[in-house]
N, C-alpha and C positions, 0 to 999 in steps of 0.2 A: 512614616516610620513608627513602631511600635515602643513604647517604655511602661516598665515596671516600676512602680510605687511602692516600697514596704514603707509603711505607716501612713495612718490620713488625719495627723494632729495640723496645727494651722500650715508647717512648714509642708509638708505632705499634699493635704488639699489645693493651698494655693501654687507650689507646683505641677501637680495632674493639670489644675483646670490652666494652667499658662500653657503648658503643652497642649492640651488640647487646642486653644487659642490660635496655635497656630500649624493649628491641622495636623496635627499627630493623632494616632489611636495609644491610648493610656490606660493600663489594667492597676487600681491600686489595690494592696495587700493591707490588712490591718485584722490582727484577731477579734477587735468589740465590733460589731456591726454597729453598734450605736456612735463611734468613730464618724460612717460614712455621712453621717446629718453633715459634716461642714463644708461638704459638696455642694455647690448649686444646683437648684433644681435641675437646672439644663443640663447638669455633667451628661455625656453619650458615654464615657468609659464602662470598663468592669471595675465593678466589687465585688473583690474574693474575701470573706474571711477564712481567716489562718492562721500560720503563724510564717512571714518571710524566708525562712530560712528550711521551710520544708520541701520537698522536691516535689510533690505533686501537689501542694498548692500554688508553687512555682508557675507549675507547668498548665494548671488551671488559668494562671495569670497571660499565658501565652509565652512563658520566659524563654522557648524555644527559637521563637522570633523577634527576640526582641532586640533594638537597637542600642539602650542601654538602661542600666540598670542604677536608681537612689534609693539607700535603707536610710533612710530619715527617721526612724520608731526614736521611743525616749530612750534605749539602753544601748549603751556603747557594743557589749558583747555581741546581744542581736544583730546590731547592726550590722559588725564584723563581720561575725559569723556566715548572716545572709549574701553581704558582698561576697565575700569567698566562694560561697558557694555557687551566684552568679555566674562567678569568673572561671574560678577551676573546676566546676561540674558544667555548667551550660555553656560556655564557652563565650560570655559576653564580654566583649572589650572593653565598654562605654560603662565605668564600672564607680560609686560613686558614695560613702558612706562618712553618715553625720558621726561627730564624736566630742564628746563634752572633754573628756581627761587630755588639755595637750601632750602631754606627755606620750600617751599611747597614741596620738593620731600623727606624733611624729614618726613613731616607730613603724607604722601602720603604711605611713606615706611613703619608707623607704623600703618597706616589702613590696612597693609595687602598687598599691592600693591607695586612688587618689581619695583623701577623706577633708571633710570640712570641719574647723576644731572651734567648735560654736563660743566656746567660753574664751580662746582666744582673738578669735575676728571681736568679741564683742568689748573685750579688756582693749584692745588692739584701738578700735573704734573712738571708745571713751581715751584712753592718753592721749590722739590723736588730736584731741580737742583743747584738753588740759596742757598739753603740751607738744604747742604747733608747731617746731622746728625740728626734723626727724627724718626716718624715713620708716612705714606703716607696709609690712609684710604685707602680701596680695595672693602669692602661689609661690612653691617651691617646688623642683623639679624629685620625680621620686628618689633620687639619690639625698637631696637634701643641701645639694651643692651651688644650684643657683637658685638666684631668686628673684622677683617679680616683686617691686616695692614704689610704691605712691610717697614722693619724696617732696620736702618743704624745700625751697631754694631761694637762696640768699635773695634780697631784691636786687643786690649789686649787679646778681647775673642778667638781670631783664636787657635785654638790648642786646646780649649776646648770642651770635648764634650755638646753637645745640652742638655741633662738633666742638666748640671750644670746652663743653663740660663734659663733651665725654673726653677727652683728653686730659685735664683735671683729673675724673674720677676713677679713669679707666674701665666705665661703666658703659652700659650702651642704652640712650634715646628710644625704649620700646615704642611708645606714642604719647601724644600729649589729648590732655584734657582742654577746649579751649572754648568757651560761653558754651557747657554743656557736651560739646558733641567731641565723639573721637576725631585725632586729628594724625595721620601717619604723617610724621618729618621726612623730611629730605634735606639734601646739603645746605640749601640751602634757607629753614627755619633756623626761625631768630626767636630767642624766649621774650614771651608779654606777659604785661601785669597779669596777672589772676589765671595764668595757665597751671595745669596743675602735671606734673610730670610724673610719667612711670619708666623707671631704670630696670634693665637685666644687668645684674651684678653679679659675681660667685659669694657666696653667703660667709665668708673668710674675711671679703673685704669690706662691709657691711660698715662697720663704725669707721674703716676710712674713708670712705665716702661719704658717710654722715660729716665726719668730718669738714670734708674737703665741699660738699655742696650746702653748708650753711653755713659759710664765711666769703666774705666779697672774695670775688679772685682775683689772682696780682695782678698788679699792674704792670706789663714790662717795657721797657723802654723803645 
């Protein structure tokens, strides 16, 4: 498959050359040529300079075929901008733009336009540490209604099977984290020490779930 790169700052270079990695053909877009040095010598891709968001440096990039499309550059607008244009002029589905301001890459997200809000995952990241009993946004769906969160859980629940917390939270067992490797549940996992759990919630219920999955659960008779 084919992907377009707008920008080739570290986030940039290092995903061209991962995609390439794993056998993709990758065109990255960046206006300094002097950008493209953080390419390894071995990159096989293109280097277009440009500017992302123009339509025949686009199309220089191959954006015609392309499978999908990240504006990773330093400017939120750019970025925008060239995803849009991606999306509603080229017709890419796979559509994918950085954005430092949360605020705007919430608003961004519910237009339809899946964005990464750098200064959030990274505040996100740091509390997660500082304060380990929680649960740490992952993805929201473009509405903004549910949501995909890596959750702390009580230790009381260890030993319980996974239906029994989603019944507590009214949340649902996405998959678990478990010595490293993804782990998809079935009826019948049971939580262990040092698994790390990811919940689909609707984003409403969010603090009642925090709630409810970092406190032992009752005991009934």
């Amino acid at each position: 498959m084919h992907f377009v790169i707008m920008g080739c700052g570290r986030a940039g270079a290092t995903l061209a050359q991962s995609l390439e990695s794993h056998g993709h053909s990758v065109a990255v877009i960046d206006q300094n040529p002097d950008s493209f040095r953080r390419l390894d010598a071995g990159f096989g891709g293109s280097k277009v300079t440009g500017l992302g968001f123009d339509r025949d440096v686009l199309r220089q990039a191959g954006i015609d075929d392309a499978f999908g499309f990240a504006a990773v550059a330093d400017g939120d607008n750019s970025n925008i901008l060239a995803a849009r244009v991606a999306r509603e002029t080229f017709g890419v589905d796979n559509v994918v733009a950085r954005i430092y301001d949360p605020h705007r890459a919430e608003i961004y997200q519910r237009l339809g336009i899946p964005t990464v809000a750098t200064v959030r995952w990274t505040a996100d990241q740091v509390l997660r540490r500082l304060l380990p009993m929680g649960a740490t946004s992952q993805f929201s769906d473009a509405s903004g209604r549910i949501l995909l969160a890596e959750v702390d859980v009580h230790p009381g629940w260890r030993g319980k099977p996974l239906r029994a917390l989603e019944d507590a939270t009214g949340a649902r067992v996405a998959y678990l984290t478990r010595y490293g490797d993804g782990l998809l549940p079935d009826a019948q996992t049971v939580l262990q020490e040092n698994d790390i759990v990811h919940l689909l919630m609707r984003t409403d219920d969010q603090a009642a779930v925090e709630r409810a999955i970092t406190a032992a659960p009752e005991v009934t008779a």
